[in-house]
N, C-alpha and C positions, 0 to 999 in steps of 0.2 A: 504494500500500500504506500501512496503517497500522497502530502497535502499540499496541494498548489495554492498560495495568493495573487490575487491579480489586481492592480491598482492601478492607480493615476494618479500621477507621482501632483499634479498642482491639486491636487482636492484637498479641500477642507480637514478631510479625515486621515490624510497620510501622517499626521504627527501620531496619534494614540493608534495609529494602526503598527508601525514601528515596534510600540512600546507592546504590543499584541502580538506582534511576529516573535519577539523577544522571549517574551513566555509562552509561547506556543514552542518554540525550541526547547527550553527550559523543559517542557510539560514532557515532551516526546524523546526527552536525550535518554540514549540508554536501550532503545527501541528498534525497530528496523525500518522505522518508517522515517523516511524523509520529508523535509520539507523544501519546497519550492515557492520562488518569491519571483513575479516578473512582473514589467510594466506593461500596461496592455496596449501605451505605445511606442512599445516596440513589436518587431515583425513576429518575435515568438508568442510574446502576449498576445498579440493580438487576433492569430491562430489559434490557441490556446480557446479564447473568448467565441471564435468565429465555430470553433468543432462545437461546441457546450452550449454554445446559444445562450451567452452572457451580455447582459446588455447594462447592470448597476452595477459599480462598483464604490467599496473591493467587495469579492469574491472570494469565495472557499470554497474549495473541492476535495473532499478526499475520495481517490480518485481509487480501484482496484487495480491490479497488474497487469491484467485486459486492457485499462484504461476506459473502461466503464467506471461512473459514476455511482459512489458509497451514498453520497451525499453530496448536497451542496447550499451557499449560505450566500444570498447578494444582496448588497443594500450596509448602508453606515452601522447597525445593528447584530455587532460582531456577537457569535454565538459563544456560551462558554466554552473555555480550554477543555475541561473534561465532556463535555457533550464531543469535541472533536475527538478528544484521544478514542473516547465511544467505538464512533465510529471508523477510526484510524487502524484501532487496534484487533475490532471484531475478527 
């Protein structure tokens, strides 16, 4: 499994989302899951966004090793850390 964020680096919410990536590492070291951090614009983010049919950001996906979708979270109303490990870790 892996958890991809997707943002936009001028939004309102990039500061507390940083501090959110932070501990979401934090939550997940130790684990086999990765995390993934890209901007959606850039060419990967924004592929990333165009497969998953992402259109608010930021974004959460924990994503399975298919790369099918666990879950996913869009909108400034970031989900708790442990609701992701949840589903991270299933």
């Amino acid at each position: 499994m892996k958890v991809v964020v997707l943002y936009k680096k001028n939004s309102e919410h990039y500061s507390s989302l940083e501090e959110f990536i932070s501990k979401l590492r934090q939550g997940l070291e130790g684990s086999s899951v990765s995390v993934e951090v890209s901007s959606a614009e850039t060419r990967e983010g924004n592929a990333i966004a165009s497969i998953y049919d992402i259109f608010s950001f930021p974004a959460i996906l924990v994503l399975r090793d298919d790369g099918s979708v666990q879950n996913l979270w869009e909108g400034p109303d970031f989900p708790a850390i442990d609701e992701i490990k949840g589903y991270a870790l299933a």
